[in-house]
N, C-alpha and C positions, 0 to 999 in steps of 0.2 A: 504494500500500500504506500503512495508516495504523499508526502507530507504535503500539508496546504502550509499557503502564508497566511499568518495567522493577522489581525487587523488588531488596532488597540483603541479603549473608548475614547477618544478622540477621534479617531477614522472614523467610529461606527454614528458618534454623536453630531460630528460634521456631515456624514453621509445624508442620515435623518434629517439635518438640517437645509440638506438641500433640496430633498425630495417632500418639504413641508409636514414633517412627522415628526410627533412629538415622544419619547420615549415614553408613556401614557399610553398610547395610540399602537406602538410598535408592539406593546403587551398584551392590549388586548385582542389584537388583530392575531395574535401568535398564542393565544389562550394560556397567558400567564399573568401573577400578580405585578403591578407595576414596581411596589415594593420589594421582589426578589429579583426582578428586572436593576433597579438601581441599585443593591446590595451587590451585582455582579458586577457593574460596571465600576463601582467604587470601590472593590476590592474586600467586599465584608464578608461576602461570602469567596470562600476556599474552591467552590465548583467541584468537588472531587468525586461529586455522584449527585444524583437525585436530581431535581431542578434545575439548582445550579449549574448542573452539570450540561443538560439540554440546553438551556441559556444561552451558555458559552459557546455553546458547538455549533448552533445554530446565527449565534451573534459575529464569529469566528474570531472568538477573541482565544480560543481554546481549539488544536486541533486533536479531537476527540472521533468516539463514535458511538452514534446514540442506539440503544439496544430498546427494543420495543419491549415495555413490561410484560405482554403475554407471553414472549420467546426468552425472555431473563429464566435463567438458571435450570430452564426443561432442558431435554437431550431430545 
């Protein structure tokens, strides 16, 4: 698997800013809290799993890979 470039909240918050979205907007469009949304971009949450984790991966502030909870940990 080869590595993405990964973007940092500045890129992701200028981006939004250009395309008139607000990070509010980018959460709920993306079915997330907007409060775990800015805990990620601020750096309070660690991303190591769970939300956080989809967040980043999808924010690409993290190159990650998001496992769908129904396929988590079956065989």
């Amino acid at each position: 698997m080869e590595a993405r470039k990964t973007r940092t909240p500045q890129e992701i918050r200028a981006e939004w800013s250009r395309l008139g979205l607000s990070q509010s907007e980018w959460a709920r469009r993306n079915g997330f809290s907007p409060a775990t949304v800015s805990q990620v971009l601020n750096g309070k949450n660690n991303c190591a799993r769970g939300t956080g984790h989809v967040i980043a991966v999808r924010l690409g502030i993290k190159d990650g890979v998001i496992v769908e909870a129904e396929n988590h940990g079956r065989s």
